[in-house]
N, C-alpha and C positions, 0 to 999 in steps of 0.2 A: 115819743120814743124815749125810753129807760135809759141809762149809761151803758149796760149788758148789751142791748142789740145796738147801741151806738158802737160800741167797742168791735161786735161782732162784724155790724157790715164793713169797718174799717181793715180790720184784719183780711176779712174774703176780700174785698178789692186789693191792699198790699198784694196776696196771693195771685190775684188774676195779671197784676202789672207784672209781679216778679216771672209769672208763668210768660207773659206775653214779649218779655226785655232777654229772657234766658232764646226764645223762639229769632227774635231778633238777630241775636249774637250769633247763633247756631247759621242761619243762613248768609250771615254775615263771612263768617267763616269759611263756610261753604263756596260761597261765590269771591273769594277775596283773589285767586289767580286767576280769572276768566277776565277777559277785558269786556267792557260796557255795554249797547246795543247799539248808541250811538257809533262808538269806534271801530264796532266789528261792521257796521254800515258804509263807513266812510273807507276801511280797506275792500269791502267787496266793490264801493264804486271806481275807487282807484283798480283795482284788476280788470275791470269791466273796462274802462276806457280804455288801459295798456293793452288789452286785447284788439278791440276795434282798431286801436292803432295800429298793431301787427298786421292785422288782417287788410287793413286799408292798405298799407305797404306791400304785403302779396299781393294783390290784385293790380297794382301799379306793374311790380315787375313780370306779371303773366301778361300785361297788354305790351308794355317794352318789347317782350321776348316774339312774343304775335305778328310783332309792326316791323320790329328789325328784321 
């Protein structure tokens, strides 16, 4: 390999990083206000429980209301 296609494949790879850091940033961007997957996980199970818990508490006060 010559200094010319040494020279060239260095340039096309620069190119492909700079293409592939610019694609980075852009999605970087993009997702920077959306909270995680983790954290969007961990508020659905928190609603999930405060649910069940409501619902466990109706079915409490519908047997109360039944028995009294």
């Amino acid at each position: 390999m010559n200094l010319y296609e040494l020279e060239w494949h260095i340039k096309d790879r620069l190119r492909q990083d700079r293409e592939f850091a610019a694609h980075q940033a852009m999605l970087g961007q993009a997702l920077a206000g959306r909270p995680g997957i983790r954290l969007r996980f961990g508020i659905l199970l928190i609603r999930l429980g405060t649910w069940l818990r409501d619902s466990a508490k109706e079915a409490d006060t519908e047997v109360e209301r039944v028995t009294a």
